[in-house]
N, C-alpha and C positions, 0 to 999 in steps of 0.2 A: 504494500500500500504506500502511498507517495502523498507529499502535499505543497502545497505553495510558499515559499517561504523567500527572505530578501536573505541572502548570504553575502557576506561581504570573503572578499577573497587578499584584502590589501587597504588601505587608504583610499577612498575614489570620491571625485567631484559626487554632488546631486544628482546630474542630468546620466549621472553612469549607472545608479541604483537601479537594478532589474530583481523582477522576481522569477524565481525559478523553482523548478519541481526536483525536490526532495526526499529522501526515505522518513515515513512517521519513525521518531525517535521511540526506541524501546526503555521504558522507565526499571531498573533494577531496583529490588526490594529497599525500603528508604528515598525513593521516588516519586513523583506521581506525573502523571502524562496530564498533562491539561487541554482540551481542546478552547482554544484564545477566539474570543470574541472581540477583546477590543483591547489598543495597549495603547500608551502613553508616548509623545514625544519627549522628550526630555533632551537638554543639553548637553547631557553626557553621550548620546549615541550620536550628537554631531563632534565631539573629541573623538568618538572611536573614527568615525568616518572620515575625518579630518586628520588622523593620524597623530592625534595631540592626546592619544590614552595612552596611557605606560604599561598599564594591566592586560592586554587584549592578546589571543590568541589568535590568529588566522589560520584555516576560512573560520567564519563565527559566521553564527543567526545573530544579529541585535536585537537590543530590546532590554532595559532592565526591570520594567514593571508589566503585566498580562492580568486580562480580566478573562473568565472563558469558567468553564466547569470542566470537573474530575471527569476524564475519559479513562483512566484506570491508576485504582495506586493498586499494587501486588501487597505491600506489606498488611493491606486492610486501615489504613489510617483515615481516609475517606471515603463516602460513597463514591458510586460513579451517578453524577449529574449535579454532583455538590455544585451548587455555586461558590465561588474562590478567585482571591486575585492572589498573586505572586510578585514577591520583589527583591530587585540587591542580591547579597551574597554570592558574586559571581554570575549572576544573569549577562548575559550578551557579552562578556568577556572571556571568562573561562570554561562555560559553556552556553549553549546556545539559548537565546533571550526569545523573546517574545515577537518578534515580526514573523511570526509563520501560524498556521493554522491551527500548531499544536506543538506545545512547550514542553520540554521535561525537567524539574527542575525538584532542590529536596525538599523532602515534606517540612521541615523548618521552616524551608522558602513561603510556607504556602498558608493564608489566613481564609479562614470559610468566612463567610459573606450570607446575608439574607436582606436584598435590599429590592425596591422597584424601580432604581434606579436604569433608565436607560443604559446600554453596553457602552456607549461612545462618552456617556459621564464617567462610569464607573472604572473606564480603562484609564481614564487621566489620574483618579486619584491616591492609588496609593504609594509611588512616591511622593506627590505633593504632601499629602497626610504625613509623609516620614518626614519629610525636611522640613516645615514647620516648625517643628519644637528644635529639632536639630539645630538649627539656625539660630533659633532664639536665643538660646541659651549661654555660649563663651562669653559673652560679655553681661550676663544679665546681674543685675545686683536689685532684688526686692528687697522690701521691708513690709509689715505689716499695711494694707489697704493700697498699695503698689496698684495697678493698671498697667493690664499688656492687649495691643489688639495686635490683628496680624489683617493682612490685604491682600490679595490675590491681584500679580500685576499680569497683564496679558502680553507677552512677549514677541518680536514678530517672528520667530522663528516655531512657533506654538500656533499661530493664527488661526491653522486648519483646525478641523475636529479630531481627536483620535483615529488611524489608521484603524481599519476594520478589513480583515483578512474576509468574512463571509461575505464582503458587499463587493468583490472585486472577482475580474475573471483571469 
């Protein structure tokens, strides 16, 4: 069985990104195979593709964040149709991330979800959800009735909606 996925083979311009057909990854026990409904752009898959990541293995799938449900864990850690998003800890660097139809990554990686949230929402957010607080914090100095908000800036490189592997041929 095969599927579509963007494989990066090296550093490449934008206008070079192709998708191609792939073998579905096989998830070993401590795994779980995710079929991805929707993933996140984020700034760091333009360092990988820009050649400006240090951690990156080639060829790699990018991607370090996936929205999609459990298509199979072997160890039983989830069902299969769970809804789940996955993030970080080696996604689209040491192994392959979330731009294809179907992610393998470890059951650590992986938070179940129960939301009505649209796929094209739900694939943006959880790295934005991790760096948040991440962010906030090295310089934070509260005291008691302290005030913290946080803003969602729109960046041009984010413009689009989440890449959606089902909505494309």
């Amino acid at each position: 069985m095969d599927m579509r996925a963007i494989v990066l083979d090296g550093p490449v311009p934008p206008e070079e990104l192709r998708v191609r057909r792939v073998p579905v990854p096989e998830p070993p026990t401590g795994w779980v195979r995710i079929k991805v409904e929707a993933f996140g752009l984020n700034r760091s898959e333009y360092h990988l593709r820009a050649g400006l990541a240090t951690n990156a293995k080639f060829p790699v799938i990018p991607g370090i964040e996936a929205a999609g449900t459990v298509d199979l864990a072997p160890g039983g850690e989830f069902a299969p149709g769970q809804q789940v998003v996955a993030m970080m800890g080696g996604m689209g660097r040491a192994y392959d991330g979330g731009y294809a139809e179907y992610t393998v990554v470890p059951v650590a990686s992986v938070i179940p979800v129960r939301t009505d949230l649209d796929w094209a929402t739900l694939g943006a957010l959880p790295e934005m959800l991790q760096t948040a607080p991440a962010r906030s914090t090295p310089g934070w100095r509260s005291s008691r009735g302290s005030r913290c908000s946080f803003a969602a800036v729109r960046r041009p490189w984010a413009s689009r909606p989440p890449y959606s592997p089902r909505n494309t041929d």
